[in-house]
CHARMM internal coordinates of N, CA and C (Angstrom, degrees):
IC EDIT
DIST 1 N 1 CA 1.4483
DIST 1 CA 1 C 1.5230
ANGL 1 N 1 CA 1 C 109.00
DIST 1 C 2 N 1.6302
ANGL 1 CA 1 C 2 N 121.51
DIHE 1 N 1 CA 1 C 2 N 139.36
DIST 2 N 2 CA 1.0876
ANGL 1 C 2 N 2 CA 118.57
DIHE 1 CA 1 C 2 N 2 CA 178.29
DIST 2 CA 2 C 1.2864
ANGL 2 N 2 CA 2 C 110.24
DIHE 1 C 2 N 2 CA 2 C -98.52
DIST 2 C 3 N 1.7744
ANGL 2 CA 2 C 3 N 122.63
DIHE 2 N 2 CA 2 C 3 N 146.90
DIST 3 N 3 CA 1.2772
ANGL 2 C 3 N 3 CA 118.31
DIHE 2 CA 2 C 3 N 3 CA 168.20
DIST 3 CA 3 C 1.1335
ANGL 3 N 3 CA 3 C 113.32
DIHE 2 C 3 N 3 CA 3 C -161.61
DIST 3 C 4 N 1.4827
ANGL 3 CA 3 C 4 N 137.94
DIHE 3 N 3 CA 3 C 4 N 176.27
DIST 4 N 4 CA 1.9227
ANGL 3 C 4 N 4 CA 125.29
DIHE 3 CA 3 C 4 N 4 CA -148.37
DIST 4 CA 4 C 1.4458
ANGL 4 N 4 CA 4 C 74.06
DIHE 3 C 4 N 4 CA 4 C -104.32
DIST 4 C 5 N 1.6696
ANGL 4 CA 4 C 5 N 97.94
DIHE 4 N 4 CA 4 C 5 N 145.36
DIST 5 N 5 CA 1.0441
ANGL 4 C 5 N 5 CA 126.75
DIHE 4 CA 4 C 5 N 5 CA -170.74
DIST 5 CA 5 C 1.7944
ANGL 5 N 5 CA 5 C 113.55
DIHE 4 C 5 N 5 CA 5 C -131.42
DIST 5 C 6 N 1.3149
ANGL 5 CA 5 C 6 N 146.78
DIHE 5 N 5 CA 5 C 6 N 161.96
DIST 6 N 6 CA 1.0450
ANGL 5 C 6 N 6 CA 142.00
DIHE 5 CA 5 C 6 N 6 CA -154.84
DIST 6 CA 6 C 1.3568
ANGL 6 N 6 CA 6 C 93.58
DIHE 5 C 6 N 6 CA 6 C -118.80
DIST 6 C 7 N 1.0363
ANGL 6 CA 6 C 7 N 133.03
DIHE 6 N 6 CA 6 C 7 N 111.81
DIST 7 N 7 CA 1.6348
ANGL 6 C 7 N 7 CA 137.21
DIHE 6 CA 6 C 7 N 7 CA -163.02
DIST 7 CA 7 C 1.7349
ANGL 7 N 7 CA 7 C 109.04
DIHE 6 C 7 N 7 CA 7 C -111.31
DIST 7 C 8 N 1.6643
ANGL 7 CA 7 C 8 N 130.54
DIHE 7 N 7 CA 7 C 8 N 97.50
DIST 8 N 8 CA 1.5161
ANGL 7 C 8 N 8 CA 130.63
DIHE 7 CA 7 C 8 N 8 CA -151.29
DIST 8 CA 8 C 1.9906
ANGL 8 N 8 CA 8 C 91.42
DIHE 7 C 8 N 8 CA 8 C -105.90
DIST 8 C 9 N 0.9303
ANGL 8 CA 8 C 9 N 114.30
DIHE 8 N 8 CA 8 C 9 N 171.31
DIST 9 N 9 CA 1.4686
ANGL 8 C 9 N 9 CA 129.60
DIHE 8 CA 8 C 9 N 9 CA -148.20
DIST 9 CA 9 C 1.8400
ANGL 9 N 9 CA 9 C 119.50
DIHE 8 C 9 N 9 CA 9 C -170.42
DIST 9 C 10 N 1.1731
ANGL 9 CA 9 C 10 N 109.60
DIHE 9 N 9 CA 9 C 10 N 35.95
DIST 10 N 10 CA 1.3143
ANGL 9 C 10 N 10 CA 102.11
DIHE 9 CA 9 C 10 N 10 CA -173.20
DIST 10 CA 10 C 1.6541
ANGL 10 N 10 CA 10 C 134.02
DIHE 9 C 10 N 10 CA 10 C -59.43
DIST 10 C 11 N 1.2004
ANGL 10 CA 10 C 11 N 135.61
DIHE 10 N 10 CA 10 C 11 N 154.87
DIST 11 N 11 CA 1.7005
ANGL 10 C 11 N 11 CA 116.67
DIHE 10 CA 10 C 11 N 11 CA -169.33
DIST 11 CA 11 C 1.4171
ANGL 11 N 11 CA 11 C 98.20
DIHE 10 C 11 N 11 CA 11 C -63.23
DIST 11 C 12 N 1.5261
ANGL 11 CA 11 C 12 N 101.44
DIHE 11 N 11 CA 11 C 12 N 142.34
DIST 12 N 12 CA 1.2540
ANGL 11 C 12 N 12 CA 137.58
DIHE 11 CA 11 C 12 N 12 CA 160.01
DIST 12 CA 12 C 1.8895
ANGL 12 N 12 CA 12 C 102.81
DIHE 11 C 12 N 12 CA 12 C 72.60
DIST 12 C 13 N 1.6386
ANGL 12 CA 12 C 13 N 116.01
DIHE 12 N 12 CA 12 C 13 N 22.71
DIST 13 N 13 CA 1.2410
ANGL 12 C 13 N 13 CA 124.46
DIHE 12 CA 12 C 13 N 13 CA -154.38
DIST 13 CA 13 C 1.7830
ANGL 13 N 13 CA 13 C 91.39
DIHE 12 C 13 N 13 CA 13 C -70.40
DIST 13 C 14 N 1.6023
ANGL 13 CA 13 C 14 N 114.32
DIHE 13 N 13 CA 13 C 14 N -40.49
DIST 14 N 14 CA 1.5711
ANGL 13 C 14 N 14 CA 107.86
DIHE 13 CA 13 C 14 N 14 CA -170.32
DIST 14 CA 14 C 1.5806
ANGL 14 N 14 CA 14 C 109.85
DIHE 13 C 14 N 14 CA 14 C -34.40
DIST 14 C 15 N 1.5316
ANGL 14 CA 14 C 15 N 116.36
DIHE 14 N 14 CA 14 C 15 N -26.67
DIST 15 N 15 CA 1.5180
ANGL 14 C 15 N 15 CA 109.33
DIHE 14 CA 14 C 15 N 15 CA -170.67
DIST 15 CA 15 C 1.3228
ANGL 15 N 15 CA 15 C 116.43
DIHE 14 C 15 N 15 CA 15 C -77.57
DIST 15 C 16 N 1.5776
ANGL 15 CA 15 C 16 N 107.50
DIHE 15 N 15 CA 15 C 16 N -3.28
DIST 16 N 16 CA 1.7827
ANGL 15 C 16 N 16 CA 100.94
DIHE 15 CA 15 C 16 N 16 CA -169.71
DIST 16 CA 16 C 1.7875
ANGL 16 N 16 CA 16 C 91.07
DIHE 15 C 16 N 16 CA 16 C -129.82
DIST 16 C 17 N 1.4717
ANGL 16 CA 16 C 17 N 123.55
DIHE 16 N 16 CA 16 C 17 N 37.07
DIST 17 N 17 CA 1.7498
ANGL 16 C 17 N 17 CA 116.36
DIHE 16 CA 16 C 17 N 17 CA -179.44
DIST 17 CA 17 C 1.5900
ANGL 17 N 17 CA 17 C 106.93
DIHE 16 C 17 N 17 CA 17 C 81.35
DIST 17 C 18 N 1.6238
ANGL 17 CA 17 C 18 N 141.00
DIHE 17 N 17 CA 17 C 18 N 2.61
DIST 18 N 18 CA 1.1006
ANGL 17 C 18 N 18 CA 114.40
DIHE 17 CA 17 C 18 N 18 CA 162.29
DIST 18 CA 18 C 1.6299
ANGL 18 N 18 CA 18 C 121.13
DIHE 17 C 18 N 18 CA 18 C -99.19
DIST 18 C 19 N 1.4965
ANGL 18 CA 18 C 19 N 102.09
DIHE 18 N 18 CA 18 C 19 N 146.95
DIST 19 N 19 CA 1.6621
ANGL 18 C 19 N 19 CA 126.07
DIHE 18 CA 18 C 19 N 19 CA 60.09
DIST 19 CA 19 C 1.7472
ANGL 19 N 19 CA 19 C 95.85
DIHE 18 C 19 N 19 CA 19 C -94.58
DIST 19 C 20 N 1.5546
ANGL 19 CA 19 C 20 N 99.32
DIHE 19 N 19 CA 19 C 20 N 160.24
DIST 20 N 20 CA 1.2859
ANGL 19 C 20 N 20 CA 100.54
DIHE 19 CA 19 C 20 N 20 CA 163.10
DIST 20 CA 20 C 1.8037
ANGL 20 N 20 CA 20 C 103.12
DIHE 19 C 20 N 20 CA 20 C -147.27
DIST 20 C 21 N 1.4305
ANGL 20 CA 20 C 21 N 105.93
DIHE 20 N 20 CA 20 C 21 N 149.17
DIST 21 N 21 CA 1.5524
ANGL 20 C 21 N 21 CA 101.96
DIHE 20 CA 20 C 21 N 21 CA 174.41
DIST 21 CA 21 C 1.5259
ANGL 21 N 21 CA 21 C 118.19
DIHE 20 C 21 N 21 CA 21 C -56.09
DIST 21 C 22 N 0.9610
ANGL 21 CA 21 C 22 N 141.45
DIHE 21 N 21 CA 21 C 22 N 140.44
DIST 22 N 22 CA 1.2522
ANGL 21 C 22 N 22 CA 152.69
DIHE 21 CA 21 C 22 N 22 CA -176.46
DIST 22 CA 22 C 1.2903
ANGL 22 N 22 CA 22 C 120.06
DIHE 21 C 22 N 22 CA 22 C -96.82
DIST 22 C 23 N 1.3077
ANGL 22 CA 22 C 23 N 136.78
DIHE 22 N 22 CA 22 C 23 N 77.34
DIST 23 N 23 CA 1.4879
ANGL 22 C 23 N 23 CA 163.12
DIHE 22 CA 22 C 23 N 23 CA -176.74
DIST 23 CA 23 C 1.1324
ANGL 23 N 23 CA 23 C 112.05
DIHE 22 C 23 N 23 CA 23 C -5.75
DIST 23 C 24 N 1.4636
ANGL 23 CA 23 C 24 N 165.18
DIHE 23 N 23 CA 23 C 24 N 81.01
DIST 24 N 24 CA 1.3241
ANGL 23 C 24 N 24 CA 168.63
DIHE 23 CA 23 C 24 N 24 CA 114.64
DIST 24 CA 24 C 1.2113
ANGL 24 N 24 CA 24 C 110.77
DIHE 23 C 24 N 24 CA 24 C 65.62
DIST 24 C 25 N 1.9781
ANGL 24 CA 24 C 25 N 112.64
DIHE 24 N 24 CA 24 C 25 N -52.15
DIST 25 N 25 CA 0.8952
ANGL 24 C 25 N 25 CA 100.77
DIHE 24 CA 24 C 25 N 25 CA -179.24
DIST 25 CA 25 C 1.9074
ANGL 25 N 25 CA 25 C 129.62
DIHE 24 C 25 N 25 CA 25 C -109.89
DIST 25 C 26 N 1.2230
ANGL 25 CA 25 C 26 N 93.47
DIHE 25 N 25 CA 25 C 26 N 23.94
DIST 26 N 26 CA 1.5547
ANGL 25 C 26 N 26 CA 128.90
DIHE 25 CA 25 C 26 N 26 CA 143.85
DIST 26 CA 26 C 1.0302
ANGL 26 N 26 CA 26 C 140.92
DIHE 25 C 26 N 26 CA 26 C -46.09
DIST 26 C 27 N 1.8725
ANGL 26 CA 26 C 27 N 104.92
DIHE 26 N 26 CA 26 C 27 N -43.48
DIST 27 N 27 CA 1.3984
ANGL 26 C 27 N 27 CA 111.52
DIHE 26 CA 26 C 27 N 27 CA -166.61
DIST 27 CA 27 C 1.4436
ANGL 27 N 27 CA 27 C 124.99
DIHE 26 C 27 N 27 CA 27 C -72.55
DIST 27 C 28 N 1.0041
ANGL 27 CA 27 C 28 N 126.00
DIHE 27 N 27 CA 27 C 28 N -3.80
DIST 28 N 28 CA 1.6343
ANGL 27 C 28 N 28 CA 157.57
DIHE 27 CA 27 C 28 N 28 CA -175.43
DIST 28 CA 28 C 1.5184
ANGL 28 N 28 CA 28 C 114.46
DIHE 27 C 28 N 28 CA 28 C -117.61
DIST 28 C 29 N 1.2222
ANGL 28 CA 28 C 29 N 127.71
DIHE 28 N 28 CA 28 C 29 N -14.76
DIST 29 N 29 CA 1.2347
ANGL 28 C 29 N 29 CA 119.17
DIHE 28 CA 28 C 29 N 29 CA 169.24
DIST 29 CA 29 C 1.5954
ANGL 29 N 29 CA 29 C 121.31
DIHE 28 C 29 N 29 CA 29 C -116.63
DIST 29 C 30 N 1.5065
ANGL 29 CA 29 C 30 N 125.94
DIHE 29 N 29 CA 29 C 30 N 45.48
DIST 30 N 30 CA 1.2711
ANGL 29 C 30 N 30 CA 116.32
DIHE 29 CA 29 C 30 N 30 CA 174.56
DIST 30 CA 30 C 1.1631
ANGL 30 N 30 CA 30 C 147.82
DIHE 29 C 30 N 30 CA 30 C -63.80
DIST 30 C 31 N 1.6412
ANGL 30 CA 30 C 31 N 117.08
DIHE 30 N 30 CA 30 C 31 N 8.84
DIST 31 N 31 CA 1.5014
ANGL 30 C 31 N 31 CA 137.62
DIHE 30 CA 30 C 31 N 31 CA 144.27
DIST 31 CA 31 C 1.3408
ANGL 31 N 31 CA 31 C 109.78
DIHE 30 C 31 N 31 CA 31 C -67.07
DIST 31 C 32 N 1.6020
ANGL 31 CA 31 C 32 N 124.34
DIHE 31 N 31 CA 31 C 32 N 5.70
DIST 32 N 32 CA 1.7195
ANGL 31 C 32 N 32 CA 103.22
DIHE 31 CA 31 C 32 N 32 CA 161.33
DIST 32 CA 32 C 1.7621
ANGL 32 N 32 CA 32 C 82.33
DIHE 31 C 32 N 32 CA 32 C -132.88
DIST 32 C 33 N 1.1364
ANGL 32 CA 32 C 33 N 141.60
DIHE 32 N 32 CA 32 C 33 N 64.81
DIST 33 N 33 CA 1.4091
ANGL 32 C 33 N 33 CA 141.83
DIHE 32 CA 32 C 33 N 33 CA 145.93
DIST 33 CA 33 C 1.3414
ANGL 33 N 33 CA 33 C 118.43
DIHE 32 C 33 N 33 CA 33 C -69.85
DIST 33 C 34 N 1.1281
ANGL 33 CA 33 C 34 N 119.10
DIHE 33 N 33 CA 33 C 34 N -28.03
DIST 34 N 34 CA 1.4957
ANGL 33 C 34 N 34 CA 128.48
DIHE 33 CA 33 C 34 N 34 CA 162.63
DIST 34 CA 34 C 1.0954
ANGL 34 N 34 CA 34 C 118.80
DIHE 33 C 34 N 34 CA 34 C -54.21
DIST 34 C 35 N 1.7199
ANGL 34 CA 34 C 35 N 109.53
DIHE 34 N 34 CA 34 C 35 N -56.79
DIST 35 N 35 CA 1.7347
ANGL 34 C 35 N 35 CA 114.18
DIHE 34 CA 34 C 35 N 35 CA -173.53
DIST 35 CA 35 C 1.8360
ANGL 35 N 35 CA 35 C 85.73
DIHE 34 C 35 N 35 CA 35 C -59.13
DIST 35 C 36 N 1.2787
ANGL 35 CA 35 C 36 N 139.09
DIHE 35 N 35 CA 35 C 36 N -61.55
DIST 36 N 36 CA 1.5959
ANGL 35 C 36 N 36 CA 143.28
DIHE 35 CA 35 C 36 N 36 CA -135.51
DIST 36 CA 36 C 1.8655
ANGL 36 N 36 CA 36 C 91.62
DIHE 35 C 36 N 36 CA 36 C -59.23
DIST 36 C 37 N 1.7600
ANGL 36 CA 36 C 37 N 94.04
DIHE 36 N 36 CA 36 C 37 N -54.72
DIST 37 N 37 CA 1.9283
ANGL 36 C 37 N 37 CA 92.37
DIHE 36 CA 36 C 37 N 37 CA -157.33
DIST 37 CA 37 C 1.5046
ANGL 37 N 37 CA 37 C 89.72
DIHE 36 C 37 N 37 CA 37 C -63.81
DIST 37 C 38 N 1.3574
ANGL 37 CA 37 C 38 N 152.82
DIHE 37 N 37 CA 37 C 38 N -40.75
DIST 38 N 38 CA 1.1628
ANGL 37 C 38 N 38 CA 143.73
DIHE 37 CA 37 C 38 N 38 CA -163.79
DIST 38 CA 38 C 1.5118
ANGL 38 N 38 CA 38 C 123.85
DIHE 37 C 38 N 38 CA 38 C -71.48
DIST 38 C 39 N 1.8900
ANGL 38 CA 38 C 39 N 96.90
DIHE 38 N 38 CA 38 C 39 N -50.56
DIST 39 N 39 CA 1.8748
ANGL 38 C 39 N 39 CA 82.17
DIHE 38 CA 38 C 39 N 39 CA 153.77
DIST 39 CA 39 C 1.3623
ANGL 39 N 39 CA 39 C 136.23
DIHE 38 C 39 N 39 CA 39 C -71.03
DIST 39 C 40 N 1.2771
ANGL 39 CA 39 C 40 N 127.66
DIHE 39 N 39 CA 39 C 40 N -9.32
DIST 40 N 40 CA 1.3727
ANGL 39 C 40 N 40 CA 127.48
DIHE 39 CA 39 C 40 N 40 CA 167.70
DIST 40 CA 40 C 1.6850
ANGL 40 N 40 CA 40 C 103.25
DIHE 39 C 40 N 40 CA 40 C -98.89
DIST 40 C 41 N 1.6485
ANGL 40 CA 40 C 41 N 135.90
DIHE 40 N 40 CA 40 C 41 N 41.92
DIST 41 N 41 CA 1.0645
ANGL 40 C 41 N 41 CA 117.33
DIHE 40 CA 40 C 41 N 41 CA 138.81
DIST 41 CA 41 C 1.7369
ANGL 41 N 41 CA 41 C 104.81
DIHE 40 C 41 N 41 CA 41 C 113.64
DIST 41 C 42 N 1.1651
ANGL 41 CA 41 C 42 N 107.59
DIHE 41 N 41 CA 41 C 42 N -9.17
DIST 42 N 42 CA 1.6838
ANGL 41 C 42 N 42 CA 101.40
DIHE 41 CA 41 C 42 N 42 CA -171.99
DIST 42 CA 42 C 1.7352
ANGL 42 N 42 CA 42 C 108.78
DIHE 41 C 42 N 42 CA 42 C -100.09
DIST 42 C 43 N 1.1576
ANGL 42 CA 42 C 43 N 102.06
DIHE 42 N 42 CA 42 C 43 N 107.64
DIST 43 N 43 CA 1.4917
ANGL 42 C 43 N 43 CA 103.42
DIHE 42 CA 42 C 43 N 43 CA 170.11
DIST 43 CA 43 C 1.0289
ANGL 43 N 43 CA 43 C 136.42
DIHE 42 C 43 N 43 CA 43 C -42.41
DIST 43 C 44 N 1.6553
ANGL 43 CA 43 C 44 N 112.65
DIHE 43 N 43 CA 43 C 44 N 142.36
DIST 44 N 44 CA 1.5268
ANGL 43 C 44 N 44 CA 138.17
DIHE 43 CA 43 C 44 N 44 CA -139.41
DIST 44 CA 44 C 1.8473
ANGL 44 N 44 CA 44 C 89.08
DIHE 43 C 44 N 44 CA 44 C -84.13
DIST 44 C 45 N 1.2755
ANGL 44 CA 44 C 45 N 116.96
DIHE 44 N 44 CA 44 C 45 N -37.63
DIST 45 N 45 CA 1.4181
ANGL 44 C 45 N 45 CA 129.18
DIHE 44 CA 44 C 45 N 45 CA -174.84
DIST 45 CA 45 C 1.6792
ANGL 45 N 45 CA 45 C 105.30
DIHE 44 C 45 N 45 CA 45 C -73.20
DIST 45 C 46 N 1.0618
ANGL 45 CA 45 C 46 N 110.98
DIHE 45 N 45 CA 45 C 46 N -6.83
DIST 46 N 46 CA 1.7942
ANGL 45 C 46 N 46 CA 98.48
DIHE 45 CA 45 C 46 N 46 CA -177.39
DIST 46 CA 46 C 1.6414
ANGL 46 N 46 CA 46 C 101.20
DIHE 45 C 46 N 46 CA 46 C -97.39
DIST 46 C 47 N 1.6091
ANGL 46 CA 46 C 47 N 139.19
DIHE 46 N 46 CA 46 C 47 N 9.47
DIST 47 N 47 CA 1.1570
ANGL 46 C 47 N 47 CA 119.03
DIHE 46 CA 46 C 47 N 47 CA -170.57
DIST 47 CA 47 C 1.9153
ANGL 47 N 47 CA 47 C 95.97
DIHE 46 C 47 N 47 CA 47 C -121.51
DIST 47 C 48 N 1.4417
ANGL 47 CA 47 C 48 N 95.57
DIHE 47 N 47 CA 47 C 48 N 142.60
DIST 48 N 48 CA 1.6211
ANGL 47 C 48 N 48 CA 105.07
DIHE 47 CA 47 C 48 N 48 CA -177.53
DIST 48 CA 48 C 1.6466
ANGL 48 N 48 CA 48 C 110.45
DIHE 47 C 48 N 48 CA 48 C -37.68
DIST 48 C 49 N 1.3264
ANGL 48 CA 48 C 49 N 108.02
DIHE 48 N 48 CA 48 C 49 N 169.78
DIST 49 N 49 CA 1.3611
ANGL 48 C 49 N 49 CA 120.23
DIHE 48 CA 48 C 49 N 49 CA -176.48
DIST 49 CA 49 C 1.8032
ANGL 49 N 49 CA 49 C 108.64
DIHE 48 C 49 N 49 CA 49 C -61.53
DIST 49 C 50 N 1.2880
ANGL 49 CA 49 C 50 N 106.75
DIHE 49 N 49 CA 49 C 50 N -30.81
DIST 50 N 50 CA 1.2958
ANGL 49 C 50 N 50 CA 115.66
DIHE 49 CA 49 C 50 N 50 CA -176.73
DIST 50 CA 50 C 1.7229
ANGL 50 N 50 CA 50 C 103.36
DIHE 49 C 50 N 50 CA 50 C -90.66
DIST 50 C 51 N 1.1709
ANGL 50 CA 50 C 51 N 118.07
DIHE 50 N 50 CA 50 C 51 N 14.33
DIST 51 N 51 CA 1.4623
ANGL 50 C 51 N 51 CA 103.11
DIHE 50 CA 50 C 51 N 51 CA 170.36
DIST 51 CA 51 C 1.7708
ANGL 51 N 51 CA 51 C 130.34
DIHE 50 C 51 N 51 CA 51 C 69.34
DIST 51 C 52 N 1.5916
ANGL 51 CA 51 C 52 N 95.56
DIHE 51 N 51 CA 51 C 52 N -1.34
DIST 52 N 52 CA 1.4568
ANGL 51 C 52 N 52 CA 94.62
DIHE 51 CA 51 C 52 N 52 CA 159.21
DIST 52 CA 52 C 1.6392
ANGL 52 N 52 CA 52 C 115.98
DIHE 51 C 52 N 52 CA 52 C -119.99
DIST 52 C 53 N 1.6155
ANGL 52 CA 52 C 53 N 100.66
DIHE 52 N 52 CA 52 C 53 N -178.16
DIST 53 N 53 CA 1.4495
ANGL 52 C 53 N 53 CA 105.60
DIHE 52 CA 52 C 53 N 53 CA -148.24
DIST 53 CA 53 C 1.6041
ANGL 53 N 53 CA 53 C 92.42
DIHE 52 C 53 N 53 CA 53 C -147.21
DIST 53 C 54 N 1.7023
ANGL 53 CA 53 C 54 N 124.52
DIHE 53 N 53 CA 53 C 54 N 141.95
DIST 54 N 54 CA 1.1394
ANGL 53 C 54 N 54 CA 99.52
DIHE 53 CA 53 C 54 N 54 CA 156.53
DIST 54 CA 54 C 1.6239
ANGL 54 N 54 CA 54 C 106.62
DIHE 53 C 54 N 54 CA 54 C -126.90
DIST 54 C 55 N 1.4240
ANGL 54 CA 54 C 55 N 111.56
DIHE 54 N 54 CA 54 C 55 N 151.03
DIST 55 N 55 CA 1.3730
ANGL 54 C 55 N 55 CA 114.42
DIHE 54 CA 54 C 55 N 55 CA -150.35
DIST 55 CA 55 C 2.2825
ANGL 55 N 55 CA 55 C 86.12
DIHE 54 C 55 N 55 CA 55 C -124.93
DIST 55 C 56 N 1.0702
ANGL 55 CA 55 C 56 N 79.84
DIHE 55 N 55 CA 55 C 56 N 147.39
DIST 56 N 56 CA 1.6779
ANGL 55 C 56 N 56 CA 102.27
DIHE 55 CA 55 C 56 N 56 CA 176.95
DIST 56 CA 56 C 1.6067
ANGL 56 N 56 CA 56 C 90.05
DIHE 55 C 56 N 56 CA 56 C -93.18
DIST 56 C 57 N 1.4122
ANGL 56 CA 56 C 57 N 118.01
DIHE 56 N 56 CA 56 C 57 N 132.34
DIST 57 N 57 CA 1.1085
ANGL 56 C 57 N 57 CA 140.76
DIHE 56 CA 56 C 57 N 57 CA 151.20
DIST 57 CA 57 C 1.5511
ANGL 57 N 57 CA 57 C 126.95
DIHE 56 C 57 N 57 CA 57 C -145.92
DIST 57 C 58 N 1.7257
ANGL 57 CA 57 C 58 N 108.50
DIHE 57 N 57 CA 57 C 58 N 153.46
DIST 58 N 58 CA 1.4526
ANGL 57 C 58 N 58 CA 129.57
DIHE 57 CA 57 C 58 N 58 CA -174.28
DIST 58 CA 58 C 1.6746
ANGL 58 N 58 CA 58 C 114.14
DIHE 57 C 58 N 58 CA 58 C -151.24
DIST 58 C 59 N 1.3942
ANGL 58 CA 58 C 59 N 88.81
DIHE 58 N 58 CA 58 C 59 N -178.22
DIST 59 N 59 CA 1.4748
ANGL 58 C 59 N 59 CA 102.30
DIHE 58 CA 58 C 59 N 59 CA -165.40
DIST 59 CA 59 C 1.4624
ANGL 59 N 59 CA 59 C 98.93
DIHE 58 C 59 N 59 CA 59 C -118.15
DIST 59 C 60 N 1.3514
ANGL 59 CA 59 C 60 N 112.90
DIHE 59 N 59 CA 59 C 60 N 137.91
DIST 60 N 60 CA 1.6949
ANGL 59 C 60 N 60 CA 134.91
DIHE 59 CA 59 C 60 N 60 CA -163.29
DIST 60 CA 60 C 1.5168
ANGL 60 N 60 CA 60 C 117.52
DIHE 59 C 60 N 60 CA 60 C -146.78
DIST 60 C 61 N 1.1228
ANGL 60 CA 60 C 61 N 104.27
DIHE 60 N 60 CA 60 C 61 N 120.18
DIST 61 N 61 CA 1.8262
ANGL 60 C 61 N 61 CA 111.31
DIHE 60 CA 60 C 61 N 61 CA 173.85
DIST 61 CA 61 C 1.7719
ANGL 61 N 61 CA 61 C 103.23
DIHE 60 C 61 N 61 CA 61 C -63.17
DIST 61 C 62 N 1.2440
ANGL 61 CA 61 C 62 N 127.37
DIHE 61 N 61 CA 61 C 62 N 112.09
DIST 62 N 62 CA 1.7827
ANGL 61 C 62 N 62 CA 136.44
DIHE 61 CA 61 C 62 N 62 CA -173.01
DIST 62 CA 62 C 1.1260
ANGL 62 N 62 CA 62 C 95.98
DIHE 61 C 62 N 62 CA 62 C -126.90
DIST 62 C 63 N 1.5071
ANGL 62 CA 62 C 63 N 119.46
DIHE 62 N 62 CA 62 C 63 N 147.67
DIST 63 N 63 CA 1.2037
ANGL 62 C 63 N 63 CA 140.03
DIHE 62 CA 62 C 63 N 63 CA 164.57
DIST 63 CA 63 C 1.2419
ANGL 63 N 63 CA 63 C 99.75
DIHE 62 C 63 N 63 CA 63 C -94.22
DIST 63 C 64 N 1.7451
ANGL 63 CA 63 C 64 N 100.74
DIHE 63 N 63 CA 63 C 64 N 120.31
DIST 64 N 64 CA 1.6495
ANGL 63 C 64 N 64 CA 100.18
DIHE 63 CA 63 C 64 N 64 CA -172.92
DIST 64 CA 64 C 1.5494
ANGL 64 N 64 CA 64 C 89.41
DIHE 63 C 64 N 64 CA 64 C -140.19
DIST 64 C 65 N 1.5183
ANGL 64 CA 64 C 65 N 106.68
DIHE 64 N 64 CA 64 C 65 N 149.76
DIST 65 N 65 CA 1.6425
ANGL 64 C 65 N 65 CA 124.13
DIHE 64 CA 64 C 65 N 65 CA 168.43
DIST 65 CA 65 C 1.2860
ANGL 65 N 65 CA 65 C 106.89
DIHE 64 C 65 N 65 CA 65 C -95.84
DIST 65 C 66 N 1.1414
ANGL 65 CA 65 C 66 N 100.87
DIHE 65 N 65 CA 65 C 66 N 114.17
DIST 66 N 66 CA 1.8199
ANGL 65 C 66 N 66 CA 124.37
DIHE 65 CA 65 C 66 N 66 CA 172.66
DIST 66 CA 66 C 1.3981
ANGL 66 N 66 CA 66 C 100.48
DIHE 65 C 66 N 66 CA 66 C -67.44
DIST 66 C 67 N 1.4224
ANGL 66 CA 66 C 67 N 133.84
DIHE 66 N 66 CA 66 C 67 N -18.95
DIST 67 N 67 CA 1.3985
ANGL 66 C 67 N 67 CA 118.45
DIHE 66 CA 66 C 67 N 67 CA -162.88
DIST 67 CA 67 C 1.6970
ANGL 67 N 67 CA 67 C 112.71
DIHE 66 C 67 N 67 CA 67 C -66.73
END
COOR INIT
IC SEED 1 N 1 CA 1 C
IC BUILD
């Protein structure tokens, strides 16, 4: 089934698999975006000394399994 999806992009993310969809239940908590890009793969070394990041994001028609 297709449905708009939140599509995240962090700098230099192509090296660790992004873009990646951005979890539903994510979209409301971006004081833990850190914990999200790190368990899906984006290195701890790519974010400023101060620990923030700014990430390019959009909205995308994805074929996603609800199961």
């Amino acid at each position: 089934m297709k449905k708009v999806v939140t599509m995240i992009l962090p700098p230099n993310g192509e090296q660790y698999g992004f873009p990646k969809i951005l979890d539903e239940e994510w979209w409301d908590n971006y004081e833990f975006i850190h914990d999200w890009l790190i368990a899906n793969g984006y290195s701890e070394n790519e974010f400023k000394t101060d620990g923030k990041i700014v990430c390019q994001q959009w909205y995308e028609y994805a074929e996603v399994n609800d199961a």
